[in-house]
C-alpha positions as CSV (number, residue, x, y, z in Angstrom):
1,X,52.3,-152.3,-98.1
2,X,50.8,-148.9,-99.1
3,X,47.9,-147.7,-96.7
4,X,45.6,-145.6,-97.9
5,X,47.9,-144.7,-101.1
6,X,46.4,-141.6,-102.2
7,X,47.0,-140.0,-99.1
8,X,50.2,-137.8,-100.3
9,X,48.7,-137.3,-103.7
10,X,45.9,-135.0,-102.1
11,X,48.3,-133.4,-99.8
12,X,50.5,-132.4,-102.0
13,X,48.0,-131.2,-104.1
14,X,46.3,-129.7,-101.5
15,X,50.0,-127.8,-100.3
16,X,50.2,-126.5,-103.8
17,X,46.7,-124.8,-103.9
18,X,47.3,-123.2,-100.2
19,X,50.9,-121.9,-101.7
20,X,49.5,-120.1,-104.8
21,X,46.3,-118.9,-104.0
22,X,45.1,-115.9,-106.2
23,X,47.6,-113.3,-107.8
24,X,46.8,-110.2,-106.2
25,X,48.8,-107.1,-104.9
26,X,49.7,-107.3,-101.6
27,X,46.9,-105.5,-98.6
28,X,50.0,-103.1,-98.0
29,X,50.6,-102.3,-101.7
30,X,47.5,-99.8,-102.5
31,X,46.5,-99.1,-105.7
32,X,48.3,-95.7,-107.4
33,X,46.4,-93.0,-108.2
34,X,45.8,-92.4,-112.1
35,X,46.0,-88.6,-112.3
36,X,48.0,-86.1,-110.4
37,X,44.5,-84.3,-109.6
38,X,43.6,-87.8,-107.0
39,X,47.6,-87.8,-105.9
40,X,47.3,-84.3,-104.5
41,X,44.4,-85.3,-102.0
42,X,47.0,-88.0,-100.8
43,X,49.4,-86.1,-98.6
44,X,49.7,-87.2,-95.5
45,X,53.1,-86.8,-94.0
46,X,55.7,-85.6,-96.7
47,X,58.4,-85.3,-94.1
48,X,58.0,-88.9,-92.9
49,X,57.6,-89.5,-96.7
50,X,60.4,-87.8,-97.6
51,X,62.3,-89.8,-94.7
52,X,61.5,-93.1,-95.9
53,X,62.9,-92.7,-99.5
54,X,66.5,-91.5,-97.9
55,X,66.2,-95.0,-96.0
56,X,64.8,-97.1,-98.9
57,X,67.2,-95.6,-101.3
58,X,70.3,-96.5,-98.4
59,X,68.2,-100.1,-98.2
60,X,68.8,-100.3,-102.0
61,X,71.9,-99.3,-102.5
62,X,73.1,-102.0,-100.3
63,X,71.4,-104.4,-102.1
64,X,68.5,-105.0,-99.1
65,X,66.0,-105.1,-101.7
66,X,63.0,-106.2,-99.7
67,X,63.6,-103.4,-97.3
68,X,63.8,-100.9,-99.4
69,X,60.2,-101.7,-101.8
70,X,59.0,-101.7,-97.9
71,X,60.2,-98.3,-97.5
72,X,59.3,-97.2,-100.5
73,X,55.8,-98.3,-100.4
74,X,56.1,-96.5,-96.9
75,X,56.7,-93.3,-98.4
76,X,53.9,-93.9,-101.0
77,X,51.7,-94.5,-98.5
78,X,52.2,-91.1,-96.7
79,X,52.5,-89.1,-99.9
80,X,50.9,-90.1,-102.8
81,X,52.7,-87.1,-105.0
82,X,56.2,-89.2,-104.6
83,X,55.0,-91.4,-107.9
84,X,56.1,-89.2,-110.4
85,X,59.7,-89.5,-108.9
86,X,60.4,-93.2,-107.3
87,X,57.9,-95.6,-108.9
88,X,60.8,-96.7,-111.0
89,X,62.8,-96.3,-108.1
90,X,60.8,-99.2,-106.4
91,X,59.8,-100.9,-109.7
92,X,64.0,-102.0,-109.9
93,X,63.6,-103.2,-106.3
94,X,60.2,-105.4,-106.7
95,X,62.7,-106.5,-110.0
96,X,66.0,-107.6,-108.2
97,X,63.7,-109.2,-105.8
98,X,62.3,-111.6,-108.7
99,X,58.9,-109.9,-108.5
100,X,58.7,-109.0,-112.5
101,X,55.0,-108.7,-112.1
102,X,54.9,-105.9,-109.6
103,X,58.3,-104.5,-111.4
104,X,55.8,-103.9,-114.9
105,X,53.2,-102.4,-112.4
106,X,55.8,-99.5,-111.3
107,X,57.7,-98.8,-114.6
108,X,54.3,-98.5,-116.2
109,X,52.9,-96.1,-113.8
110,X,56.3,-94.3,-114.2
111,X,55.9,-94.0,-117.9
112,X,52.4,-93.5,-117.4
113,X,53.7,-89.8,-115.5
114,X,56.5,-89.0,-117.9
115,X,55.2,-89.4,-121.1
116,X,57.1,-86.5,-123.2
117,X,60.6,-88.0,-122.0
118,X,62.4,-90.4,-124.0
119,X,62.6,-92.9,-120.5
120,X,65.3,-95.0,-122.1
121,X,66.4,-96.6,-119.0
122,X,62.9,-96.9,-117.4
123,X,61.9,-98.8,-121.0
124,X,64.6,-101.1,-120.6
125,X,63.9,-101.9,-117.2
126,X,60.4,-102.4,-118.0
127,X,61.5,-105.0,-121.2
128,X,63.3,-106.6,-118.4
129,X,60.7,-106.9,-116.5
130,X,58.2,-108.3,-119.1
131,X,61.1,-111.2,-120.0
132,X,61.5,-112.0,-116.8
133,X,58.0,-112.4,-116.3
134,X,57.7,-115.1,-119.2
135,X,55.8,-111.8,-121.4
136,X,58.2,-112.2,-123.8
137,X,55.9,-111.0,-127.1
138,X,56.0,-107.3,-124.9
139,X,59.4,-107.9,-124.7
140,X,60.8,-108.1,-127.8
141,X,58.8,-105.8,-129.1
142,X,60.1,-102.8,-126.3
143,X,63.8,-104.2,-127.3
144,X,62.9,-103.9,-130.8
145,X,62.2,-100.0,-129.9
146,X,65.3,-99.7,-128.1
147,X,67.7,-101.3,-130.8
148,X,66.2,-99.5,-133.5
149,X,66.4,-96.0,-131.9
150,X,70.1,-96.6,-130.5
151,X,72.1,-99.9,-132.6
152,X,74.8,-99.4,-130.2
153,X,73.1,-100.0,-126.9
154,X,74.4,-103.8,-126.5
155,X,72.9,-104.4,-123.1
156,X,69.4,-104.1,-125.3
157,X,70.7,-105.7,-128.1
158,X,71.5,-108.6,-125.7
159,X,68.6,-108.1,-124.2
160,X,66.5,-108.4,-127.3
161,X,68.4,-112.0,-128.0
162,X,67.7,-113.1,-124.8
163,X,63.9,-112.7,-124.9
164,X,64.2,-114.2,-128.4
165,X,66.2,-117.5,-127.1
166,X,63.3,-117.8,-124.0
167,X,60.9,-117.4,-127.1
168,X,62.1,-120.1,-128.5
169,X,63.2,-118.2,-131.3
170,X,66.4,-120.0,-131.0
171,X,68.6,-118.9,-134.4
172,X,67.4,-115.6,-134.7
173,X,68.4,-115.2,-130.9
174,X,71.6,-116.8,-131.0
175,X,72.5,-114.1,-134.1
176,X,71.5,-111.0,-132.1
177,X,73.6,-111.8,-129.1
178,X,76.3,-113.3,-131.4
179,X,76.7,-110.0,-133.2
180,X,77.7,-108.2,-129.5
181,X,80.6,-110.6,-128.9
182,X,81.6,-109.9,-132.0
183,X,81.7,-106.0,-132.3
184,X,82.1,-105.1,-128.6
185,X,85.4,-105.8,-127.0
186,X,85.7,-109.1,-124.2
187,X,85.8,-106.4,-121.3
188,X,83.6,-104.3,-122.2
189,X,80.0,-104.9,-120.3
190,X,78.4,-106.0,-123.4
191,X,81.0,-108.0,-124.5
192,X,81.1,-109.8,-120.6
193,X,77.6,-110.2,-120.9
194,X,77.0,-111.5,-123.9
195,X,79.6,-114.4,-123.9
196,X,78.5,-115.3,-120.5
197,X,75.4,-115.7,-122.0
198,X,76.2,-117.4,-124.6
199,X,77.7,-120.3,-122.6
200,X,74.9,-120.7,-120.4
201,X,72.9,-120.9,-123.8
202,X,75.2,-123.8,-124.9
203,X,75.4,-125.8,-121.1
204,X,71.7,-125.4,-120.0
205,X,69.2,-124.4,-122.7
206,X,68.1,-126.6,-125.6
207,X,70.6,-126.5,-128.6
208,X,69.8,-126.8,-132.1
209,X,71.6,-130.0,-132.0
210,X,72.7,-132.7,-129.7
211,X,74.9,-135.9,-129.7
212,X,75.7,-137.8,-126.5
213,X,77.0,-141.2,-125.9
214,X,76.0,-142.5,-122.0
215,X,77.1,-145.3,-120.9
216,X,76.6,-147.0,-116.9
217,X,78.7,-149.9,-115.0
218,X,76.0,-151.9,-112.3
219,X,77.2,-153.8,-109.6
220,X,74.9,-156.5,-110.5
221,X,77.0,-156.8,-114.1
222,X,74.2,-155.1,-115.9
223,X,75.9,-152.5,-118.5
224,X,74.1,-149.9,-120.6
225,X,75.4,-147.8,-123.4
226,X,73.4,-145.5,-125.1
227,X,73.6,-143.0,-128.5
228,X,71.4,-140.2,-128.9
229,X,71.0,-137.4,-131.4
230,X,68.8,-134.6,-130.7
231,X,67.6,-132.1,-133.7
232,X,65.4,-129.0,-132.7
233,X,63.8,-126.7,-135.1
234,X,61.5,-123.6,-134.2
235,X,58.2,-123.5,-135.8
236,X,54.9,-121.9,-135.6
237,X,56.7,-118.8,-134.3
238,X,57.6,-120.1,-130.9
239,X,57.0,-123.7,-130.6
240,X,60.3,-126.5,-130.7
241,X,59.7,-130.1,-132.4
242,X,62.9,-132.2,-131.8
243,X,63.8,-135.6,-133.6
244,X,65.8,-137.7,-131.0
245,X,66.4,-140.7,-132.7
246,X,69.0,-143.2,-130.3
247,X,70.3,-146.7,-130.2
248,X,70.9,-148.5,-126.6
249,X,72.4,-151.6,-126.1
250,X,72.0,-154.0,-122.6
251,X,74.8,-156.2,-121.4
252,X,74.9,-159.2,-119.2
253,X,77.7,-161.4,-118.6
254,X,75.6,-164.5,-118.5
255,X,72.5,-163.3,-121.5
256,X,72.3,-162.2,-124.9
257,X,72.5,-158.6,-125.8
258,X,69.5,-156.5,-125.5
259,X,69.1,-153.9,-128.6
260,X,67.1,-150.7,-128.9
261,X,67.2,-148.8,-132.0
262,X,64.4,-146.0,-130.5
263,X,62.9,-143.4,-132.5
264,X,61.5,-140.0,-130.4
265,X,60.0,-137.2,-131.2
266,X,59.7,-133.9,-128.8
267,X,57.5,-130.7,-128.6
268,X,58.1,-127.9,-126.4
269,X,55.7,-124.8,-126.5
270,X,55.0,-121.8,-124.1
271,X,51.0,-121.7,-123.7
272,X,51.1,-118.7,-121.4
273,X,53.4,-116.6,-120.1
274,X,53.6,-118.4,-117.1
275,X,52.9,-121.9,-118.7
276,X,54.6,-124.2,-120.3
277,X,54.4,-127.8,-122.0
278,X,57.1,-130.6,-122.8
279,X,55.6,-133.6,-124.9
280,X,57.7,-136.1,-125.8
281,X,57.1,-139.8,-127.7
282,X,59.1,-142.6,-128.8
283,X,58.8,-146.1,-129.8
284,X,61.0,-148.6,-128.2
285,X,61.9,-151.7,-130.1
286,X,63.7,-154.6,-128.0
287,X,65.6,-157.5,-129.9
288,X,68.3,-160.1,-129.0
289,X,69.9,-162.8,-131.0
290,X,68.9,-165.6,-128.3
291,X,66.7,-166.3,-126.1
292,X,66.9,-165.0,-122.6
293,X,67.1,-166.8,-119.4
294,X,67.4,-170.5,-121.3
295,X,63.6,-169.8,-122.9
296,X,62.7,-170.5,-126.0
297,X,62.1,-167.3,-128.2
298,X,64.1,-164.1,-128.7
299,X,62.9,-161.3,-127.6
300,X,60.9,-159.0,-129.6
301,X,59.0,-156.4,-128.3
302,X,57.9,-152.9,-129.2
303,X,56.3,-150.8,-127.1
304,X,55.2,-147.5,-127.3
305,X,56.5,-144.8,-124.5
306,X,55.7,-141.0,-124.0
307,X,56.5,-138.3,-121.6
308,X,54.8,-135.2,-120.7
309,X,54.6,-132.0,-117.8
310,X,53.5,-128.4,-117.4
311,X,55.2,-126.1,-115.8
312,X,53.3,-123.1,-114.0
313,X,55.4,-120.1,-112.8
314,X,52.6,-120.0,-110.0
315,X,54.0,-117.1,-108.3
316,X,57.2,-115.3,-108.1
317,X,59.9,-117.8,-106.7
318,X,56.9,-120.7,-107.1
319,X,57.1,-123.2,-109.6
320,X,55.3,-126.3,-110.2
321,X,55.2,-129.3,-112.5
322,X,53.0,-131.9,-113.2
323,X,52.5,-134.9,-115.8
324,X,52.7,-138.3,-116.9
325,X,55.0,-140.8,-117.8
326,X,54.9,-144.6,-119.8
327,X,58.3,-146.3,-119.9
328,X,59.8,-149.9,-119.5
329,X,61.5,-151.5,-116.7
330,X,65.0,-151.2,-117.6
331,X,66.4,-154.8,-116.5
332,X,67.4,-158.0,-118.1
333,X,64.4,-160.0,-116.3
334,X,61.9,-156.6,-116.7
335,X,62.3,-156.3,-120.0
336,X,62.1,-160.4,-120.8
337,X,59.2,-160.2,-118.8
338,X,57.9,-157.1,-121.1
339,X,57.5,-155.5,-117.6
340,X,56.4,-151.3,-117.8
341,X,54.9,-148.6,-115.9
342,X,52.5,-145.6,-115.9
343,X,53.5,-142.8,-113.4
344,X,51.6,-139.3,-112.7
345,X,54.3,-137.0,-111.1
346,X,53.8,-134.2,-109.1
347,X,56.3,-131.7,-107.9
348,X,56.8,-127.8,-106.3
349,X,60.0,-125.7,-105.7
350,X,59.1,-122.5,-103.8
351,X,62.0,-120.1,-103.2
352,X,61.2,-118.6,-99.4
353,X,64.0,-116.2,-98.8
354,X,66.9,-115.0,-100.5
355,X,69.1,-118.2,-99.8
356,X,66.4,-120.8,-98.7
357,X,64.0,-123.1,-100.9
358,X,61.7,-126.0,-100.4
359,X,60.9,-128.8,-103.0
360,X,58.7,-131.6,-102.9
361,X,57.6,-133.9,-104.8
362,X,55.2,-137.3,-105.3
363,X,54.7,-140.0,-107.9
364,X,52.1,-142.5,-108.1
365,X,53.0,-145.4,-110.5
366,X,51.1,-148.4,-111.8
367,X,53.1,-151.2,-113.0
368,X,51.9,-153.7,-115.9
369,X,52.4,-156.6,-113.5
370,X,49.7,-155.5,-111.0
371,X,52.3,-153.8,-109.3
372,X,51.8,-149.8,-107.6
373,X,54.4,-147.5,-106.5
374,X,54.4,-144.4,-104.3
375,X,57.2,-142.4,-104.0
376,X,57.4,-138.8,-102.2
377,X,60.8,-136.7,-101.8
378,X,60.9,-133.1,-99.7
379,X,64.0,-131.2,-99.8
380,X,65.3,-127.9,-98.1
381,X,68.2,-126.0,-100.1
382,X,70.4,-123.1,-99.2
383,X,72.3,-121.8,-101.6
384,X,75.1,-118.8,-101.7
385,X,75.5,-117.1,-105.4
386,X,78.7,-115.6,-107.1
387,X,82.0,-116.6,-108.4
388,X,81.2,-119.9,-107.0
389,X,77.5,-121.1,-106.7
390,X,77.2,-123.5,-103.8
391,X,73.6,-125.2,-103.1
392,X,73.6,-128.0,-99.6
393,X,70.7,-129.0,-97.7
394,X,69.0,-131.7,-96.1
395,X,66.4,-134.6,-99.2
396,X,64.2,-136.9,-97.6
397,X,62.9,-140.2,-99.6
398,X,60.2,-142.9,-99.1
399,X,59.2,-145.2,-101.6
400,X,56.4,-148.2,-101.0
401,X,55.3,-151.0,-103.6
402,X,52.1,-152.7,-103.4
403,X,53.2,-156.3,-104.2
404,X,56.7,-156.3,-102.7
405,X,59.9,-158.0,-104.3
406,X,57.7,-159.7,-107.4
407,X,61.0,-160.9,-109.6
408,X,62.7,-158.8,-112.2
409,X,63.1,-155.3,-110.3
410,X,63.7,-154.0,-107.2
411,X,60.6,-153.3,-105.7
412,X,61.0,-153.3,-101.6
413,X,57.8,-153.2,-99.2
414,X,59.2,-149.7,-98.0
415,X,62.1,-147.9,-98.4
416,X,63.5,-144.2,-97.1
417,X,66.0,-142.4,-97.6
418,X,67.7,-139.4,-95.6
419,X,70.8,-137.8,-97.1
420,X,72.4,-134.4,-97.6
421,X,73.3,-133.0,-100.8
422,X,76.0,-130.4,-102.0
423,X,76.6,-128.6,-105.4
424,X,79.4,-126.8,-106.4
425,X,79.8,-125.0,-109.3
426,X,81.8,-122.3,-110.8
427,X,82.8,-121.2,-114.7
428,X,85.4,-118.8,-117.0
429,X,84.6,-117.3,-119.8
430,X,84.9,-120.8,-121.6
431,X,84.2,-123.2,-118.9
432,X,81.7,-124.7,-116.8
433,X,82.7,-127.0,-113.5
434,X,80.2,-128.7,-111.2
435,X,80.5,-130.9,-108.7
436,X,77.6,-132.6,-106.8
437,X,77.9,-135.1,-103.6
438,X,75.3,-136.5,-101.3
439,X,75.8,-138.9,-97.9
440,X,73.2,-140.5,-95.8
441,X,71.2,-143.1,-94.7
442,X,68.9,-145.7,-96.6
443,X,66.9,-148.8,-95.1
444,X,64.7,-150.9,-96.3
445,X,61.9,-152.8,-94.3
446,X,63.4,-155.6,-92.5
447,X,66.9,-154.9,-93.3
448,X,69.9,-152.3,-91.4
449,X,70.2,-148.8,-92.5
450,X,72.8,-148.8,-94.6
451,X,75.7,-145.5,-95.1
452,X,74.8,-144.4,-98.4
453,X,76.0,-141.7,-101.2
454,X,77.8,-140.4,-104.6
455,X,79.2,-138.0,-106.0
456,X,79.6,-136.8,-109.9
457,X,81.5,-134.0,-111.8
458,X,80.6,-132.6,-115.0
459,X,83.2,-129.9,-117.3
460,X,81.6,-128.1,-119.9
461,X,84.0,-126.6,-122.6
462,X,82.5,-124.0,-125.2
463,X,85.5,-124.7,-127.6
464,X,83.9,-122.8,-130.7
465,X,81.4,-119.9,-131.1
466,X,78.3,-121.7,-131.3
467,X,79.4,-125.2,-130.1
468,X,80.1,-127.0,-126.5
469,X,81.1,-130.0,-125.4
470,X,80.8,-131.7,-121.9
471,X,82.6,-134.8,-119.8
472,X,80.1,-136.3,-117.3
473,X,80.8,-139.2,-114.7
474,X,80.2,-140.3,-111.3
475,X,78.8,-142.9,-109.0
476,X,76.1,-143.9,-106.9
477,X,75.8,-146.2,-103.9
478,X,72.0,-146.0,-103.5
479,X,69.3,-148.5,-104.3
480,X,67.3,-145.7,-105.8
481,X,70.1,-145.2,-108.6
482,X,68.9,-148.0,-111.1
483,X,66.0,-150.4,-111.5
484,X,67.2,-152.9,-109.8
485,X,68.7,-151.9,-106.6
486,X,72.3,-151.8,-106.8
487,X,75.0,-148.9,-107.2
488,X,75.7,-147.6,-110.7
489,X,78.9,-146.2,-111.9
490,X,78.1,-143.8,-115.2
491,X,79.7,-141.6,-117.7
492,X,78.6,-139.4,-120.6
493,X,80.3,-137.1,-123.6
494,X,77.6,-134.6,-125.4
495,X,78.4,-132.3,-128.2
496,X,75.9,-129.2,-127.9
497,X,75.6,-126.8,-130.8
498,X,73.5,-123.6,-131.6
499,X,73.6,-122.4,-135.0
């Protein structure tokens, strides 16, 4: 049974608010001084100054990014007259260390200092900066500058496209970096840079269009196949409304079919540069040809469903994400039953150090049958970045029901969880490969632990200029893999295309 249910609602909430606190510079970052008049009354020690750039500089170019902006801010501190000459210097290092804010606070003091020099690397650094930071309005207009003062600069004219795609601006983005590949050569930097772009465009980001077939094998004989088609258009300037019409089909060996023909609808909008909202809707329409479970009427039942979070880029390397959910219980007997759900979810992934993050989450989730469920996950990642991107660490689970085992789902007094969890991935020019695998342990409240796991692979194949298509599959031996308890067995094709 739950005790005292809200518990790890407040804490979690409570964790969030003690890891972002106000967004402030940092006690040992002072303020610079605005005119050269106040920075001349600053000297303190311009040998140790002096001193510490030679060591940040060494920090820096051996990619000890931390320790340089420390030394750095060293050398600052002891001579005030040193901004003129390595605030951009330190404004790249706050940057490679995913600080954009403090990165916009150096370049501009840079520019601020050299105002009758064209700066052309300093300004692109600093249109980095603002896209990284989610300002990306500043930043297309900076990239604007740079394309139109130098049309063969292809780092900004990829840079531009970029900041257009995270604007949502998703066709005239795809053009801009479309037109590097073309002119610049494949080894050239721009022509690297923008194909590789370009394919994480296609495998991660939201496409103009989409069209996947899923379909999943239960060991309790339930099977599910599913088509979807997934339109988005940009509108408003920088908001995405998608039409994601589908058609899912439910199959038991020993019931009628279960039909879905499911129209959705999808709106995407940034409402801050650190903020962001999904919204998405849909209207579920259940039918069979018989009756189910020897009753007496077919089923007919439609049911409105809806999903929704924000995302806040709290801090640098601190996200969090929190909404609602309404959906239907996704088994033969759930769905006879016209069994469904309301769930408020809660999560946080704060990236510590350089290789190290920590997510948690919590759900809280009230069933139409009287039902409640609480569900919590925390998770520690380490990850190593290059040729091949490999993410392992330790996910613990616990999930509790109010009203345990009531008919039609799984739904056990307590459950947890405690597995480890590897990615690997890797890509060509063309190409995308991940793998993901996970082993552990899982028991449920009067029953064994039991030696749990999966493992899945995914290819991703951009086979045109603006299209990609992807092979899913894999299995699952865990409870927590399908509504009703049992392992799952899935596989899916998508066809992904920008235009």
């Amino acid at each position: 049974m739950i005790r005292n249910r809200h518990y790890w609602t407040i804490l979690l909430l409570t964790l969030s608010a003690a890891l972002c606190g106000p967004v402030r510079l940092s006690a040992a970052e002072p303020a610079l001084p605005d005119t050269t008049e106040v920075e001349s009354e600053r000297i303190i020690n311009p040998d140790l100054a002096r001193t510490n750039v030679d060591e940040a500089r060494d920090a820096a170019s051996r990619d000890r990014h931390h320790d340089a902006a420390d030394h750095y801010l060293e050398a600052l501190a002891h001579d005030a007259t040193l901004v003129p000459t390595v605030a951009q210097e330190l404004a790249y290092q706050k940057l490679w260390r995913e600080d954009a804010e403090k990165a916009i606070f150096y370049f501009r003091r840079y520019l601020a200092r050299h105002p009758d020099q064209p700066n052309r690397s300093v300004r692109k650094g600093l249109a980095l900066a603002y896209s990284w930071s989610g300002r990306q309005k500043e930043a297309i207009e900076l990239y604007r500058q740079l394309v139109e003062e130098d049309p063969t600069d292809g780092s900004a004219r990829i840079g531009l496209g970029r900041s257009l795609i995270w604007d949502n601006k998703l066709h005239e983005g795809f053009t801009v970096v479309r037109s590097v590949e073309d002119e610049f050569p494949a080894e050239t930097g721009p022509g690297r840079e923008s194909s590789d772009f370009l394919l994480t465009v296609l495998d991660n980001y939201t496409p103009h269009l989409e069209l996947k077939a899923d379909a999943s094998w239960d060991s309790d004989d339930l099977d599910i196949y599913r088509l979807t088609a997934t339109g988005t258009f940009t509108v408003f300037g920088n908001k995405l409304i998608q039409a994601i019409p589908s058609w899912e089909i439910f199959q038991d060996p020993d019931q009628a079919d279960i039909t879905n023909l499911k129209p959705a609808a999808g709106f995407i909008t940034p409402l801050a540069h650190n903020w962001a909202l999904h919204a998405y809707g849909w209207l579920d329409r259940y039918r069979t040809s018989e009756p189910l479970f020897a009753g007496t009427e077919k089923l007919s039942w439609d049911r409105f469903g809806g999903d929704f979070w924000f995302t806040w880029i709290a801090k640098p390397k601190l996200r969090i994400d929190f909404g609602g959910t309404s959906k239907s219980v996704e088994t033969f007997e759930a769905l006879n039953n016209k069994v469904s759900y309301k769930q408020g979810n809660l999560s946080a992934d704060w990236r510590f150090a350089r290789r190290f993050s920590l997510g948690a989450s919590g759900q809280f989730a009230d069933y139409s049958d009287g039902n409640e469920k609480l569900k919590g996950s925390l998770r520690l990642d380490w990850r190593k970045e290059g040729r091949w991107n490999f993410i392992v660490g330790p996910v613990l689970t616990y999930m509790d029901f109010s009203i345990p085992y009531p008919g039609g789902y799984w739904a056990p007094d307590w459950v947890r969880n405690g597995s480890i969890e590897a990615t690997l991935s890797t890509r060509t020019s063309r190409m995308t490969f991940k793998l993901n695998g996970s082993i552990g342990q899982e028991q449920e409240l009067g029953n064994d632990a039991l030696t749990v796991g999966g493992a899945s692979g995914r290819i991703g194949w951009r086979f045109s200029q603006g299209w990609l298509a992807a092979l899913e599959g894999g299995y699952s031996k865990s409870s927590f893999a399908t509504a009703s308890g049992y392992s799952r067995t899935f596989a899916n094709l998508s066809v992904r295309a920008m235009f």
